[in-house]
N, C-alpha and C positions, 0 to 999 in steps of 0.2 A: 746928340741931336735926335731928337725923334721923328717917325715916319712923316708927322702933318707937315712940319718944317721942311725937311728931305725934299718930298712931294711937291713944293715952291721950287726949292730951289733946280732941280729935275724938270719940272717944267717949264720955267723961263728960261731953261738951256737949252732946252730941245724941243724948240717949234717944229711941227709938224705938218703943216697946211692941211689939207682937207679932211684931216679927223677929227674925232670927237671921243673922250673917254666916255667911263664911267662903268659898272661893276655887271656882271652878266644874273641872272636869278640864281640865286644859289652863293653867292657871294666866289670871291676869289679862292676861298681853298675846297672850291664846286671837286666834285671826283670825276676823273677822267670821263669821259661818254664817247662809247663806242660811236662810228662812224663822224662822218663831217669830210669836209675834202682837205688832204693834205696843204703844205704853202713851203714850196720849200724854204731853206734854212742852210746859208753857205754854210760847212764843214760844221753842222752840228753833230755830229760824231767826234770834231775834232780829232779825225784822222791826218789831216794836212796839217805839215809841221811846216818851221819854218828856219833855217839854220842860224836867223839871228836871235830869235826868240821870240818875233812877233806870234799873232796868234791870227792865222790867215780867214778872213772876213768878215774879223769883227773887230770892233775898235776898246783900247782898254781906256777906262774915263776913272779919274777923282778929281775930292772937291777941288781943294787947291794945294801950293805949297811943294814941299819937297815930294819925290815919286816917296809914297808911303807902304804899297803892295807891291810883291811878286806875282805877276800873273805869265801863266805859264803852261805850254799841252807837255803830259809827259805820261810813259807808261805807268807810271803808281798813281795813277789818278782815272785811270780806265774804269770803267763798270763794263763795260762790254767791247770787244775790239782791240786794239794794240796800245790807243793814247785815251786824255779826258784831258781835262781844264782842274787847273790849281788856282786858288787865290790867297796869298796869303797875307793881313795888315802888319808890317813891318814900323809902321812910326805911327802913332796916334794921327788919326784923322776922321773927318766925318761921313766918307763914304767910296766905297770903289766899286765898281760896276764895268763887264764885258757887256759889249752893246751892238748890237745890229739892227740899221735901218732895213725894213722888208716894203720893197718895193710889189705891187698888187701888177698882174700881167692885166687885168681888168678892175673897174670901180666894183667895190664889193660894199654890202650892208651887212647886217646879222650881227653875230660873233667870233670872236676868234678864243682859242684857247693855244696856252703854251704850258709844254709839258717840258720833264727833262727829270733825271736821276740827280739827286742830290745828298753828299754827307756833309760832316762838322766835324772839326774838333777843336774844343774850346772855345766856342764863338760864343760871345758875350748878347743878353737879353736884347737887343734890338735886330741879332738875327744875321742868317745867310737865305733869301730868297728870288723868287723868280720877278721879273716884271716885264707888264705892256705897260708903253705909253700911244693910248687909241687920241692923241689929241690933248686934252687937258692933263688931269693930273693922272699918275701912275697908278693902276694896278699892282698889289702885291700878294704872289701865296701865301701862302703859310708859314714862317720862316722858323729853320732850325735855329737850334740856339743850344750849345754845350756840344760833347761827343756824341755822334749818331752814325748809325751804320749808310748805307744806300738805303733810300725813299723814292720813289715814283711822285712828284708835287706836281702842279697843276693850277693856273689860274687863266680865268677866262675876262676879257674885259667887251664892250657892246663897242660896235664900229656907230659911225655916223652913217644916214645913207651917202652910195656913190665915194667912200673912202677911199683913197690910193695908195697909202701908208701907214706902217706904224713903228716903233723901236718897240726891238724887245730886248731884256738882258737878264743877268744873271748880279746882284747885287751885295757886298758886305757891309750891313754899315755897323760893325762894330768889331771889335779883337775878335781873332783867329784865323781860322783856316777851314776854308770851302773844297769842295771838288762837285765839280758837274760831269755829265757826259748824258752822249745821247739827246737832244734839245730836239724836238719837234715843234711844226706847229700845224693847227687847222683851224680850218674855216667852216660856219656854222651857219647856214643860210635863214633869214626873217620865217 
């Protein structure tokens, strides 16, 4: 399945009310930019474990069908700290995704950008990447694709005015194995 498809089916799952996508100047694999104000981000560190194997504040989503991934915090997935996030596709499927709705302490405009540490191994040409969803269809970085080491990724998508939410997550949609850690995000004012 490729990204345009995906992008459909990700959005008629995940309404959002008061936003609005669409790509920040510089497109989604924009390079980080100093300053902006923080937003927090439950356990993105992925320090909080959980002893039955959930993965505490974020929810693990695929498309449909039998559980297809392993998603998982454990210490050989760290870039920094004790734990990271694992994803691994275990049965043919068309997509797995760690997701967190981020609720806004105030209506905000501008941008937002999401960063986070990412490798690969063996992940098949439609990638392991980052994504918003500002309302319509999803934002996506840059996505790895084959063996790679830790990368710093980054993609920014444009709020609606007066926005109060958005999802963001971390997505496989094709064979292999992911690892995150470290997930931040900020806010980028008009």
């Amino acid at each position: 399945m490729n990204r345009r498809i995906l992008a459909r089916v990700l959005a008629a799952a995940l309404p959002l009310g008061a936003c609005s996508g669409g790509a920040a100047p510089g497109g989604s694999d924009a390079t980080a930019a100093a300053g902006g104000t923080p937003i927090a981000v439950e356990n993105g560190d992925f320090e909080t474990t959980d002893p039955y194997g959930a993965v505490p504040g974020w929810m693990t989503l695929q498309h449909a069908g039998v559980p297809s991934y392993e998603m998982k915090i454990e210490p050989e997935a760290a870039h920094a700290g004790a734990n990271g996030f694992r994803m691994t596709r275990t049965h043919e499927q068309v997509y797995g995704t760690l997701a967190q709705d981020i609720q806004f302490a105030k209506p905000l405009s501008g941008t937002v950008e999401l960063s986070a540490w990412l490798k690969s191994r063996d992940v098949g040409p439609e990638g392991w990447s980052l994504m918003i969803i500002a309302g319509g269809q999803p934002e996506y970085s840059r996505a790895l694709t084959g063996t790679t080491d830790w990368q710093h990724v980054t993609v920014r998508a444009a709020l609606k005015p007066n926005s109060t939410s958005i999802r963001i997550g971390i997505t496989l949609i094709d064979a292999g194995t992911g690892w995150a850690d470290q997930v931040e995000l900020r806010h980028f004012a008009p």
